[in-house]
C-alpha positions in Angstrom: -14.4 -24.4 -2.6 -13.4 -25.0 0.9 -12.7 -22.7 3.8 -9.1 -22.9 3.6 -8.8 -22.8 -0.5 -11.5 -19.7 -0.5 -9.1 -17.9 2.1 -6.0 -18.0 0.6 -8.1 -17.3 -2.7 -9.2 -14.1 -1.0 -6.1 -12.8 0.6 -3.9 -13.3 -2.9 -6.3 -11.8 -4.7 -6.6 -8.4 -2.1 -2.9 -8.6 -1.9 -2.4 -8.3 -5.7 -5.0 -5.5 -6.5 -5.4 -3.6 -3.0 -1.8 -3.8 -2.0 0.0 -4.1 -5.0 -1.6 -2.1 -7.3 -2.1 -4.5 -10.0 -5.6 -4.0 -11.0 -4.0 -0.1 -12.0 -0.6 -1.5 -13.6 -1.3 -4.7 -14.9 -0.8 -6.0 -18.8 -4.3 -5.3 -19.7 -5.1 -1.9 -18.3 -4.7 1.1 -21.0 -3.6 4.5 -20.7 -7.0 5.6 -21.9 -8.5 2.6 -19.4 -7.0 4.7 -16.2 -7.7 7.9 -17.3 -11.4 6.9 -17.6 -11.3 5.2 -14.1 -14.2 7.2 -12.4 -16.3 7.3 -15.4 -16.0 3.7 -15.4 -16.5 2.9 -11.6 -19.9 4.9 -11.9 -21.3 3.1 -14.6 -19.9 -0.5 -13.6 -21.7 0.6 -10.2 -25.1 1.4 -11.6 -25.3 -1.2 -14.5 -23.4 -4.4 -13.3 -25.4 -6.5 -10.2 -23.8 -6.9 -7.5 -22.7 -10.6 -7.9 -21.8 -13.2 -5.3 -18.5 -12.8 -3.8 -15.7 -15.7 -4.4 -14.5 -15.1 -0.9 -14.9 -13.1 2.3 -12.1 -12.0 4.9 -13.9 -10.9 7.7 -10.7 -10.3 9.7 -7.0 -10.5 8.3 -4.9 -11.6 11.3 -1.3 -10.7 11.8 1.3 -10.8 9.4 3.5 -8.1 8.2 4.3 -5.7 5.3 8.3 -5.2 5.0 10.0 -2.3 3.0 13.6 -2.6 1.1 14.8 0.7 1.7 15.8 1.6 -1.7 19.6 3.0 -2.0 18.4 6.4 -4.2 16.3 6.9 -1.4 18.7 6.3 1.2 21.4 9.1 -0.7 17.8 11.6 -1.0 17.5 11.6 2.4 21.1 12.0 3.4 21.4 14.7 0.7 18.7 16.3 2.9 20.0 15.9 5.6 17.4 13.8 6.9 17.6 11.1 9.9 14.5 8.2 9.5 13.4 6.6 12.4 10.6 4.2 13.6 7.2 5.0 15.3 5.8 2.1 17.5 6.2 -1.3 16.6 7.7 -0.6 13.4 11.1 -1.8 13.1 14.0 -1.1 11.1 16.8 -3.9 10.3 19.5 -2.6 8.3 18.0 -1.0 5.2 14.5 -2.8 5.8 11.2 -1.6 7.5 9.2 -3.9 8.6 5.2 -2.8 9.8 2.9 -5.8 11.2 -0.2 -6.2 10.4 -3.2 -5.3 12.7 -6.7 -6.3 11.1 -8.5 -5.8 8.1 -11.1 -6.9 5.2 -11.7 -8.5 2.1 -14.2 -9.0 -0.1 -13.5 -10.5 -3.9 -15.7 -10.5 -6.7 -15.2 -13.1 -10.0 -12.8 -10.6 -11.7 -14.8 -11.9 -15.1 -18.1 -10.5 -13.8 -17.0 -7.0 -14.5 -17.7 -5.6 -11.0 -15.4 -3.1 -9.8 -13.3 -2.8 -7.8 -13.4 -6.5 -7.9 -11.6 -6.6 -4.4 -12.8 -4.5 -1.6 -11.4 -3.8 1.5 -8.2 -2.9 3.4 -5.2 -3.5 5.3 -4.2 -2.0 8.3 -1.7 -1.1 10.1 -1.6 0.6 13.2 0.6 2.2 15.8 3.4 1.6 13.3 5.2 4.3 11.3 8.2 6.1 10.6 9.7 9.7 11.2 11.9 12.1 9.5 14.2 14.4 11.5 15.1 17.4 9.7 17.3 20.1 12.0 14.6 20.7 14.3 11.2 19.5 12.1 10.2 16.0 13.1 7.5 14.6 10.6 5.6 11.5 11.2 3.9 8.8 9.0 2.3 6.4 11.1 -0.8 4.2 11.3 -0.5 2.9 7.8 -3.8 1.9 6.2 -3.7 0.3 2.3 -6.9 0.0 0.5 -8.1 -1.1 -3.4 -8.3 2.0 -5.9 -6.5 2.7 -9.4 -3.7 2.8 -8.4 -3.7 1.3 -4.7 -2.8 3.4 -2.1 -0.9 3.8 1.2 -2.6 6.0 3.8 -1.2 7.7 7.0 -1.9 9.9 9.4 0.8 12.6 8.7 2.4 14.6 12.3 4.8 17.7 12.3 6.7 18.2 15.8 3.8 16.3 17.0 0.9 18.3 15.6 -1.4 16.5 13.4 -1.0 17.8 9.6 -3.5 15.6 8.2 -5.5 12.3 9.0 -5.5 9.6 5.7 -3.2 11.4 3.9 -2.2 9.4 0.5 1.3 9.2 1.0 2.9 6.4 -1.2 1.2 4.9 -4.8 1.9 1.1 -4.6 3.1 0.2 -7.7 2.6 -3.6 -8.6 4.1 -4.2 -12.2 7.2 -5.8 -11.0 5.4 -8.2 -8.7 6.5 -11.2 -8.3 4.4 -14.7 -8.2 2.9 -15.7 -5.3 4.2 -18.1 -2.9 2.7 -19.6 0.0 5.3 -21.2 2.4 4.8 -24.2 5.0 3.0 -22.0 7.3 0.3 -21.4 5.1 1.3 -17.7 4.4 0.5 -15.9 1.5 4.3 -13.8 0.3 4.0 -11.5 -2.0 7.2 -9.6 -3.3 8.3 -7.3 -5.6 5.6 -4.2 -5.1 7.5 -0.7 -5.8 6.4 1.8 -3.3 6.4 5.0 -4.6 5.6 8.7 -2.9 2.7 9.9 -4.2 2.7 13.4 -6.0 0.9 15.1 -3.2 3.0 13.9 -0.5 6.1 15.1 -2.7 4.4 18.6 -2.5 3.8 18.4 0.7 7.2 17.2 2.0 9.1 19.7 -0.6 6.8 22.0 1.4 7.7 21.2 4.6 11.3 20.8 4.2 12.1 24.5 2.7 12.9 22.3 -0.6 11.3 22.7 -3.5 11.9 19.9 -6.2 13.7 18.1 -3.8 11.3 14.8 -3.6 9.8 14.7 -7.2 6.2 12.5 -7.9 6.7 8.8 -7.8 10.2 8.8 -6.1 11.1 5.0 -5.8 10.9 4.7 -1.5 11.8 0.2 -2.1 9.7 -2.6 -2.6 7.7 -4.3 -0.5 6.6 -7.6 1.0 3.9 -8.7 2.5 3.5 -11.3 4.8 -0.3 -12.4 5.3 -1.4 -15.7 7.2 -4.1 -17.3 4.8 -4.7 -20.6 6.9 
């Protein structure tokens, strides 16, 4: 395998499970599959070798992750009352975030040799994010950081009126059952669509919280779908 083939090997593979949650929603994974996830991790961990990796990202450079604001998301946060804005270089282009990528790792494993998580590693992306203005509470979402579990996750550091609430909070589920196939265009950039990006049961608690509205945000409210942009070349 060359360089080049081994790379964009890599990055597909971290996109679909770390990012896109595929390893947690594809085909093949059982209801009784993810409720045994830690029992499995622990014994994959103490009875499977560590085998030789198929590739290794020591550094993910540039790129971007986009998010199409979804329109029952939109009415939620109008409903609310709510005013989203952007933190940083984050930028928002009608109904569509956009957050570049700043760094990050991969490591991937044969999926066949029954290692898991059979990608390792992260995304990141920092001094990015986005705010919600409610009367006079400002909460902020910002420095982004996605990383491999069942199901893949979206971490921020979480502000209100500027205070720091809570550092690596698990704020959206990444949802990767509608994904779409891979594409790399001319540019030799991995694009991957179609990931739903969902808010994840304790950020709907702690939102509902926050806001003075219980129920308000239920688990798993749709936020859009997402596209990722990496450079594989």
């Amino acid at each position: 395998m060359n360089v080049t083939t081994g790379k964009r090997t890599a990055v597909a593979a971290l996109a679909l499970t770390a990012s896109l949650g595929l390893a947690a929603c594809s085909s093949d994974s059982s209801t009784s599959d993810t409720a045994s996830t830690s029992a499995a991790a622990t014994e994959t961990s103490s009875t499977v070798t560590n085998p030789e990796p198929v590739a290794t990202i020591d550094a993910i450079s540039g790129g971007d992750t986009a998010v199409a604001l979804d329109s029952g998301f939109l009415d939620a946060l109008t409903s609310l009352g709510i005013t989203p804005g952007t933190i940083g270089t984050a930028t928002l282009d009608g109904t569509t975030l956009d957050f570049p990528i700043t760094g990050g790792t991969a490591t991937v494993y044969p999926k066949d040799s029954g290692y898991r998580p059979f990608v390792q590693g992260a995304i990141f992306h920092q001094g990015s994010g986005i705010s919600l203005t409610a009367g006079e509470n400002v909460i902020q979402l910002e420095n982004f950081v996605v990383v491999p579990s069942k199901p893949a996750l979206l971490f921020a550091d979480v502000s209100v009126n500027g205070e720091l609430a809570a550092a690596s909070f698990p704020l959206f589920n990444l949802n990767g059952t509608t994904l779409e196939p891979i594409e790399v265009d001319s540019s030799g950039n991995a694009i991957l669509t179609g990931t739903q990006v969902e808010v994840s049961p304790a950020a709907a608690e702690f939102l509902n919280t926050t806001l003075g509205a219980p129920g308000a945000v239920p688990d798993n409210f749709l936020v859009g779908i997402a596209t990722l942009t990496i450079p594989t070349a």
